[in-house]
Structures are given as C-alpha cells and as structure tokens.
N, C-alpha and C positions, 0 to 999 in steps of 0.2 A: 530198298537198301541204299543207304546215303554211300558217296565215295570216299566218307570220311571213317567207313567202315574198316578198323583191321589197319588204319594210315599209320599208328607209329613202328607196325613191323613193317610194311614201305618206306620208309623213309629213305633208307639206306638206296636203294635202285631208283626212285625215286629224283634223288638231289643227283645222281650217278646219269639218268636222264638229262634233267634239267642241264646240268655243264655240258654233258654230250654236244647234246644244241646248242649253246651259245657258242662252245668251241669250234662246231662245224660252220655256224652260223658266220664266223669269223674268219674261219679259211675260206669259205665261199666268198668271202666279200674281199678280201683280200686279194684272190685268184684273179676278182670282179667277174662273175657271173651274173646272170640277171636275178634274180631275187631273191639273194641269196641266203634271208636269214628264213624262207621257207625251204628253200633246198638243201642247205645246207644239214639241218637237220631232220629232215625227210632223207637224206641219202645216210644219214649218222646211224639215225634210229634204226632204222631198215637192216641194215648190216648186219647191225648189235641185236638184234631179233633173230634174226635168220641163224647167228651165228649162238645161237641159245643163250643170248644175255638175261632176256627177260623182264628187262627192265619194267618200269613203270612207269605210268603218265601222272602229273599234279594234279589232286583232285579237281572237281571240274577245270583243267587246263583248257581242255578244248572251247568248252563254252565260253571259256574268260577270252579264247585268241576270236572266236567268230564273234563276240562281243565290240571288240575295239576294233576288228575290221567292219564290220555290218556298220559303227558308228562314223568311222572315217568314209567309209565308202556315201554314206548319204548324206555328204556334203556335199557331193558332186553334182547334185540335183538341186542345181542354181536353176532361179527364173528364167533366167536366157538360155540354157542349156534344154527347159521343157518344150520349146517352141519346135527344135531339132526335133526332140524324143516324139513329140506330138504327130509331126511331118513324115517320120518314119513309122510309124505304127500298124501301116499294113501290112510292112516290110516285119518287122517284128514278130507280128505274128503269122504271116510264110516263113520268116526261120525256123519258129516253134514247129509248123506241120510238118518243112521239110525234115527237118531233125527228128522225130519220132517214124517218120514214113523210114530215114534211112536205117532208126534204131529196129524197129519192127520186123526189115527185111534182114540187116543183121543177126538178130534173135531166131528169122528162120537160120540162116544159116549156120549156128552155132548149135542148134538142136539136130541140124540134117548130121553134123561132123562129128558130135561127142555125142549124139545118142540121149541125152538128157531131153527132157521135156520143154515141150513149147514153152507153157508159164514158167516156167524158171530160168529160159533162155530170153524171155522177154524182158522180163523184171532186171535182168542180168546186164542185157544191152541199153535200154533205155536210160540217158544220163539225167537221173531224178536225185542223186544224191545215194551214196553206198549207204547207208543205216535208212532212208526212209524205203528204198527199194526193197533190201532187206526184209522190212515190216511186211512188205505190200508181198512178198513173196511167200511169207509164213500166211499169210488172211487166205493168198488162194490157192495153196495146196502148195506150192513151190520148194524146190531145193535150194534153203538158205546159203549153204556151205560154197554152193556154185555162184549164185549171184553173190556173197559178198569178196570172193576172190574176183573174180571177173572186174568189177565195181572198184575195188582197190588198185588192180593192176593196172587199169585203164587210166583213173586219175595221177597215178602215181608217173604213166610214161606220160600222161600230158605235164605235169609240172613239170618235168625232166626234158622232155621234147622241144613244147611250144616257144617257152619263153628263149633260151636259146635260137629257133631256129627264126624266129620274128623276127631279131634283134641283130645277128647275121645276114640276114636278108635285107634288114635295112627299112622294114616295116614298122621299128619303134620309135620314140618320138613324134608323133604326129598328132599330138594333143600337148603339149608343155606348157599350153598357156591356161588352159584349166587350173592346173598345180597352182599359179602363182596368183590365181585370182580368188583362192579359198579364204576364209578369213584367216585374221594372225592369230596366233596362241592368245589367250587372256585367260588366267588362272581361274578367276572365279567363276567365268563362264563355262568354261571348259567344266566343272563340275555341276555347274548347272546341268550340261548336258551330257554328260556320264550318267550322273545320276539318274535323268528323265529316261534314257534309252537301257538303263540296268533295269528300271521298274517298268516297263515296256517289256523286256526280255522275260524278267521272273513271270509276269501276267499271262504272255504267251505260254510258256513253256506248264504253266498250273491250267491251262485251258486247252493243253495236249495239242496244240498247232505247231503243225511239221516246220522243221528247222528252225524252231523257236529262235535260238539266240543268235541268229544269223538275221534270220527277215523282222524280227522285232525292231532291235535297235537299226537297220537298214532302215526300213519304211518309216521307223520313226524321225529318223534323222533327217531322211529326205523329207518329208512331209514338211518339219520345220523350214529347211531349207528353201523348199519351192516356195512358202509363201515369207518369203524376202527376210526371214530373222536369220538375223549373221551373232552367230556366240563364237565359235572357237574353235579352230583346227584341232584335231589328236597330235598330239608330239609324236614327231618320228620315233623317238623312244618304242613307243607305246604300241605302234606300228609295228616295229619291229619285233617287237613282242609278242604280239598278237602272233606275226606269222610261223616266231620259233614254235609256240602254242600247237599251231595245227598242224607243222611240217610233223612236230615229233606224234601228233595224234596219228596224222598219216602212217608212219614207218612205224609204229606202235604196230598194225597189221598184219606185218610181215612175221607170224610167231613162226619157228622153227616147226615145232609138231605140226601145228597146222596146213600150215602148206606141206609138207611129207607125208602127210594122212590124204591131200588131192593134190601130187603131184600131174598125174596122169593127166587131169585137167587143167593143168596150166598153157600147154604151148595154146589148145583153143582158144582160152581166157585171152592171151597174146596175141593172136589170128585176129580174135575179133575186137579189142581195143584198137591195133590197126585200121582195121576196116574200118570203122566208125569214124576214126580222128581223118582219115585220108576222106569218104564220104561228103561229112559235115565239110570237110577246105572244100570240096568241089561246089556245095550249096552254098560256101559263103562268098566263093568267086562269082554265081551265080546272083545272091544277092546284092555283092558288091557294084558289078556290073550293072543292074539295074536299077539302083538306087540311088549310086552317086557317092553311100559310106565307103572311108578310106579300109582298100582291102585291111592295113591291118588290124581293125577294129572291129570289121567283116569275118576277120577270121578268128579273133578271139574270139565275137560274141558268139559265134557258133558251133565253138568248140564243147566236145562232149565232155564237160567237166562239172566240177561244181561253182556254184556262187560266189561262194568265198573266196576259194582258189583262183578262177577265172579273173577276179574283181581287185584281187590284192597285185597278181600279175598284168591288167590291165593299168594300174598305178603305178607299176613299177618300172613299167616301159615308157610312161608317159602317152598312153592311148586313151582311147575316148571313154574314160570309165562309168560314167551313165549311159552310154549309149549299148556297149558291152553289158554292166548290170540288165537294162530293160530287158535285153535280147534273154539273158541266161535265166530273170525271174518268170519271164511269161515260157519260157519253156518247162520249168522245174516246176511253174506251178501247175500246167497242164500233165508232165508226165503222172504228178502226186495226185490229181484230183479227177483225171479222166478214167480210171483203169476201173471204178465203181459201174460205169458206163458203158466201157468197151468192152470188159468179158463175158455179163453176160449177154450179150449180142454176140460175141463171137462163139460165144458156147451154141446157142442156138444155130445159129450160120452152120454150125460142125455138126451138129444133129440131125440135123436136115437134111445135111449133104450127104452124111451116111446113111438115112433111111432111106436115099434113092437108090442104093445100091449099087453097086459094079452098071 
C-alpha cells in the first residue's frame, strides 16, 4: 500500500502537522536551542499526539528528511578526514562491541523487571534503529508493542537530552573547521547530486536493505566524497528540512491509545533508555580516554541513538560528524546483521543449560 493511499482525506492533519513543525521549528530556534528544527517539532508533534490530535506525517516525509540528511552527512567524508576514520578503526569497532555488550546486559535487565521476555527485551534495548528492531522482533517471536515504545522513548530522550547537555558542558564546537571546508553550493551540481543519491536511495529501498533512505544516499555521498569529487553542499534550507521531516516522524509515535493500552510499561521503557544513555557515556569516556577522540565526539558516537539523528546532531553542534557517523554505522550495522548469528547460538547455549538440570 502506497502512502499516497486515502492522502486527500489527510490532507487536512496533514498540512496541520507540517505548520506544527515549522512553527515549533521556529520557537526552538528562536529560544536557541541546539537543533532546533529537529526538536522543535519532535517535542510539537509528540504533545499533539498524546494529546489525541492524530495528526499526520507527509507521505513519505520521513524518507525525504533521512534522504537530505544521509546526503549532507556524506560530505563529511573528505580525503583527509579517512586517514582519521582509518587510524580509529579499532577504536570503532570496540565502541560497536562495547555498545551491544552494554545493550545485552540491559535487555537482561529490563526482562528481570517487567517480566517480558528475553528477545523482546533485547531487540528493545539494542540501539539498531526503532522500525528495523521492530522487524527483528516480529522474525523471532518478540513483543513488538514493547520493543517499539522502548525504542521511541530512548531516541526521543536522547534528542531531548544529548544535544543540550554537550553543548552546556561545553563539549560542542570542537570540529567547526570541517563545516567551512565542505564545498560551496553550486546549483547544477547540487542536483547532480540529489539526483545520483535519490536513485541510490530508491535502488536500496527495492532491494529491501535496512535503513535504505538513510545509508543509501549516506554511503553514496561519501564514497563520492572520499574519492576527491567536490559537487555541492545541501543548502541549510534543505537541512533544515530534512530535520523538521524526522523530528515530526519521531513524535508522530507518541499516539494517545497506544501508549494508554502499555502504560504500565513505560516507567521500564524509561529505566532502561536511562541505563543505556548513562552506560554507552561511560564506554565513550573509556574510548575517549584511550584513543585520543575529543570526549565530545566520543560521546555522541556512542550514544544509543540512531544515524540520522546522532549525525544531523553531530552537525549541529559542530562535532566530528564522520567520525560520529563511522562509530553509529558499524554499530547499527552489527546490531541489524548479527542477530541471524547470535540466537541461534544462544538458543542452543539455553538448551543445554537446562538439560543439565538443577
């Protein structure tokens, strides 16, 4: 079913959305908060949801905002920037184990406390992305309704939390010279490369790879990038756009029924986004420390969030946004791609263990 399905009785909640966002989009940045045309309308929508609005998202909105983020972000991935990424790549992938090691012991502990099952509490904790976890929860037996609240609320107090508390701290800034060394706008380029990384995107997304419109025109962008073609910055514009896009996909989440139908499991859902966000700072103090990246680059990349989000926040602080990207892709591509792996091993592990008996 297309999302253009039943669109002109939407319209109305719809366009009622779309202002929402720009107008929150606009107190936020006025207030000056840090990214504020995601937050802005992430705290707009959210409200108006909970508060039984009902609104509606613009047909594919979302894929349009992880489109022009995924494209601006893989510009970041200049020549001289891979020499870094290359040099950190052990470190990289220790963030990825440590991060699922601290999701895993999470997940126990969120099944010890609500009583929910292990795979649901895993799928739940592990930060893969709220819709691909989701999937991975329904393939193995999992309670979707749990992992996709858990998964929401966690992203949702990370956009809400992080960027704030970086930026206060006095952590942001510490890459500004990336920003100014991107190429400058040029009109005809710049649809050069819209275009190549839209049909990048569609390819993905028909060939059913996870987070299609997010890692397509990402990897494609950067691949251009790394090998020295300089076309054309995203217009802040567009940027900006991109972010209203996903904050209002985010708070879209928050429906009224839904969350009132598992209230009950919410404080947990909350417990353990906590645990996780607090966790992951401790491994990236830990990485930071021995590798030499600036904690707060240390601490986005290893925050339990998603890609996009992590990546549009990492630009908007002026932090190390390819070096954050690397950390957040090798981990989201491990939690999506390891779990065919690890359960049934771990199923066996647990079969075993019980045939030994008491």
């Amino acid at each position: 079913m297309s999302e253009f399905t039943g669109v002109s009785a939407r319209w109305p909640r719809i366009l009622i959305g779309l202002a929402l966002g720009f107008v929150m989009g606009a107190l936020f940045a006025w207030i000056g908060t840090p990214i504020p045309w995601m937050m802005g309308p992430l705290v707009g929508m959210g409200i108006a949801q909970l508060c039984g609005a009902k609104l509606q998202l613009f047909p594919y909105g979302r894929q349009t905002g992880q489109w022009l983020i995924g494209t601006s972000v893989g510009l970041y991935f200049m020549p001289s920037v891979l020499g870094a990424l290359l040099g950190n790549v052990g470190w990289i992938f220790l963030g990825a184990i440590l991060t699922l090691i601290m999701a895993g012991v999470g997940g126990l502990l969120l099944a010890r406390l609500s009583g929910i099952d292990k795979t649901s509490c895993y799928f739940a904790t592990v930060p893969g992305g709220a819709a691909e976890m989701s999937v991975l929860a329904m393939k193995y037996g999992g309670n979707v309704p749990a992992v996709a609240i858990t998964q929401s609320i966690r992203i949702t107090l990370l956009v809400l939390i992080v960027p704030p508390v970086l930026t206060y701290a006095g952590f942001a800034g510490f890459d500004r010279a990336a920003a100014q060394i991107l190429p400058p706008f040029v009109a005809d380029k710049f649809f050069m490369l819209a275009g190549f990384t839209l049909v990048v995107a569609a390819v993905c997304a028909k060939l059913r790879i996870q987070n299609a419109w997010m890692m397509g025109p990402l990897i494609s962008s950067a691949v251009i990038t790394a090998c020295g073609v300089s076309l054309s910055r995203v217009p802040v514009e567009l940027v900006d756009l991109g972010q209203v896009l996903l904050g209002l996909a985010l708070g879209s989440r928050f429906e009224k029924d839904f969350f009132l139908r598992y209230r009950m499991f919410i404080p947990y859902a909350v417990f353990n986004a906590l645990y996780l966000m607090l966790a992951c700072a401790g491994c990236a103090y830990l990485i930071a420390w021995g590798s030499g990246i600036a904690i707060g680059d240390s601490l986005l990349a290893l925050a339990p969030g998603g890609i996009g989000e992590m990546a549009i926040t990492a630009k908007g602080l002026d932090l190390g946004v390819a070096i954050v990207t690397a950390f957040q892709f090798v981990r989201i591509s491990a939690a999506n791609f390891t779990p065919p792996f690890l359960f049934p091993l771990a199923r066996q592990w647990q079969e075993r263990w019980l045939a030994r008996g008491p």
